[in-house]
C-alpha positions as CSV (number, residue, x, y, z in Angstrom):
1,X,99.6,197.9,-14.3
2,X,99.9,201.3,-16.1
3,X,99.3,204.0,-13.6
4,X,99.2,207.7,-14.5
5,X,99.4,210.5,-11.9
6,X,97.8,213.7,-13.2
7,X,97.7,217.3,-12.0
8,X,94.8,218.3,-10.1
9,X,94.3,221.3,-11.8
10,X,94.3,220.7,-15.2
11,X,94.3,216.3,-15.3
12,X,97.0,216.4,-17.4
13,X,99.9,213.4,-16.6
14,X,102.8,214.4,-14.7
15,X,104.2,210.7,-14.6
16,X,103.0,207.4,-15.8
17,X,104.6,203.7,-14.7
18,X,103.6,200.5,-14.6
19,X,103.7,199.9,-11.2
20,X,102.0,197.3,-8.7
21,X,100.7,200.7,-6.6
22,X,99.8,204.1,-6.6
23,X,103.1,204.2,-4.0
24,X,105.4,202.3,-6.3
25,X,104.6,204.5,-8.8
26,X,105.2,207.9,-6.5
27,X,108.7,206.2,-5.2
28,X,109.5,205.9,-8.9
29,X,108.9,209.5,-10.0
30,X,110.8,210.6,-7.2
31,X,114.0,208.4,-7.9
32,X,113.6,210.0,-11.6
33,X,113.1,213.4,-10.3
34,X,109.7,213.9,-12.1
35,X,107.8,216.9,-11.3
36,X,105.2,216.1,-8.6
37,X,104.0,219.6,-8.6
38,X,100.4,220.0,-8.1
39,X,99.8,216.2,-8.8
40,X,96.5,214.8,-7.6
41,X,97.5,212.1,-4.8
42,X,94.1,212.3,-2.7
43,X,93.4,210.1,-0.8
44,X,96.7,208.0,-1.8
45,X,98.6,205.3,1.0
46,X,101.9,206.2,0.4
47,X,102.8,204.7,4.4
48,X,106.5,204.1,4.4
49,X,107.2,205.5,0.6
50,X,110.6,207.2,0.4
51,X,109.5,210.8,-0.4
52,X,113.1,212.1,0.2
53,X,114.2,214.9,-2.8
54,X,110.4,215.3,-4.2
55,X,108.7,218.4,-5.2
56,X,105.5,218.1,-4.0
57,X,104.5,221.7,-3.7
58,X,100.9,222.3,-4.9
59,X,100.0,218.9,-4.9
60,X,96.6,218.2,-3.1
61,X,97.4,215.9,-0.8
62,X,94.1,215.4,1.1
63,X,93.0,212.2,2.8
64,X,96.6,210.6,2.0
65,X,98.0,208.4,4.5
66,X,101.7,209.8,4.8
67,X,102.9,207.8,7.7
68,X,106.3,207.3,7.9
69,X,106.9,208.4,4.5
C-alpha cells in the first residue's frame, strides 16, 4: 500500500513508499536518508524499527511506541 508521511506542520509529504506498515515505511526513509524532520509519526508502532542515522528532530512523536527501536 502507498503510505505518505507528512510534516506536522504544514501536511506536506516528506516521504512516500509502498510499504506493508507505517514502520516499513519509516525504516525505508531512513536507509534513503530522507528528511524526517518535523514528520507527523503520532501515535506510530515503530517497536523494533532500525532508527539508526535518522533526523527526527521536530518530528511530533507523541503516543509512538519506540520500544527497542
Amino acid at each position: 500500500m502507498k503510505i505518505e508521511i507528512r510534516s506536522h506542520f504544514d501536511s506536506s509529504v516528506r516521504f512516500t513508499a509502498e510499504a506493508d506498515s507505517l514502520k516499513v515505511a519509516v525504516e525505508m526513509a531512513v536507509r534513503t536518508r530522507a528528511d524526517l524532520g518535523g514528520a507527523d509519526l503520532r501515535g506510530a508502532d515503530l517497536r523494533g524499527a532500525n532508527l539508526r542515522g535518522a533526523d527526527l528532530g521536530g518530528a511530533d512523536l507523541g503516543g509512538a511506541n519506540l520500544r527497542g527501536a
